[in-house]
C-alpha positions, 0 to 999 in steps of 0.5 A: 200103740196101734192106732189104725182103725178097722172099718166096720161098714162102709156106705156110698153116699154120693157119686158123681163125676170126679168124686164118691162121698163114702160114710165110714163107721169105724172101730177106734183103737180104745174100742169105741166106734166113730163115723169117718166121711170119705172123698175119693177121687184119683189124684191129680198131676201139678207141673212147675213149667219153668221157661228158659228166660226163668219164668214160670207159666201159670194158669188163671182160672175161675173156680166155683167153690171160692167164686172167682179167679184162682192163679195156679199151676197148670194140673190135672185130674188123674184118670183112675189107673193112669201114670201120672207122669203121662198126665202131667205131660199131657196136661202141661200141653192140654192147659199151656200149649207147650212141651218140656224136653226135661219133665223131672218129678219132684213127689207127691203129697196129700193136699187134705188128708183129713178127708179125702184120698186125693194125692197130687204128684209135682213136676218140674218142666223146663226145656219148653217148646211149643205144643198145641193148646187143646182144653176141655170143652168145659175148661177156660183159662188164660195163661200168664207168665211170671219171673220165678223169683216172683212167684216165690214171693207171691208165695211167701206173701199169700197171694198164691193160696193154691195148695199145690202151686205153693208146694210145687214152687216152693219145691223147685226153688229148693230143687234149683237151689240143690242143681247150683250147689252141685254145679258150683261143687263140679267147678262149673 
């Protein structure tokens, strides 16, 4: 069964800054119409900075939709048209301060696929280095360092609700765990 539907017509009702609100009046697969709202916006960038002692930098951070202060990844917004590994590099030095000899990317996924078109891209950082804080002038953030270990638990417990930050340690837990089997498959 072909369960894609058509769009019949498509109307802008918001632009703003980051994002367009689109109404949508689409033809369903059974024939009948349906109203979908749209949120667009260009996708962003999370990194997974990972220290050589093994702690993971995070960043704390208000943000206005739950009113109040979210621990979350280092991340960015995409500029439409820009590779995400650029932004993910210059984001991680942008929010932290630090630079990653080995910048290894771990995917993709659609943090509300429901109604928005954002897609946000993981990378793991590690090979840390000093760099040059430089935030948005309307960007306040205080960076923390945890014990990977810690984090995942953080995780595991719901204590870390960002989306992004669960899936992005969540992966590089999986990703280390991957690198030790193959290193002990080596002999080394």
């Amino acid at each position: 069964m072909d369960m894609s539907e058509k769009t019949l017509a498509s109307e802008v009702l918001f632009e703003g800054k980051i994002i367009t609100l689109r109404r949508d009046t689409v033809l369903l697969p059974n024939g009948k119409e349906a109203t979908r709202e749209v949120v667009e916006h260009p996708g962003g960038v999370a990194i997974v900075p990972v220290d050589d002692a093994g702690n993971v930098l995070m960043v704390r951070q208000y943000r206005r939709p739950f009113d109040r202060l979210v621990l979350e990844l280092p991340a960015g917004k995409l500029n439409y048209g820009e590779d995400h590994r650029a932004c993910g590099i210059r984001e991680l030095e942008e929010e932290t301060g630090m630079k990653a000899k080995q910048f290894t990317y771990m995917g993709a996924f659609y943090p509300t696929p429901g109604f928005c078109q954002e897609i946000i891209h993981l990378y793991l950082a590690t090979g840390l280095y000093a760099g040059t804080v430089h935030l948005d002038e309307d960007e306040f953030l205080e960076v923390e360092r945890y014990p990977f270990a810690d984090v995942v638990e953080m995780v595991m417990r719901g204590e870390l609700q960002d989306a992004k930050s669960a899936i992005g340690i969540l992966k590089a837990k999986e990703l280390f765990a991957r690198q030790a089997v193959r290193l002990r498959e080596e002999g080394r």
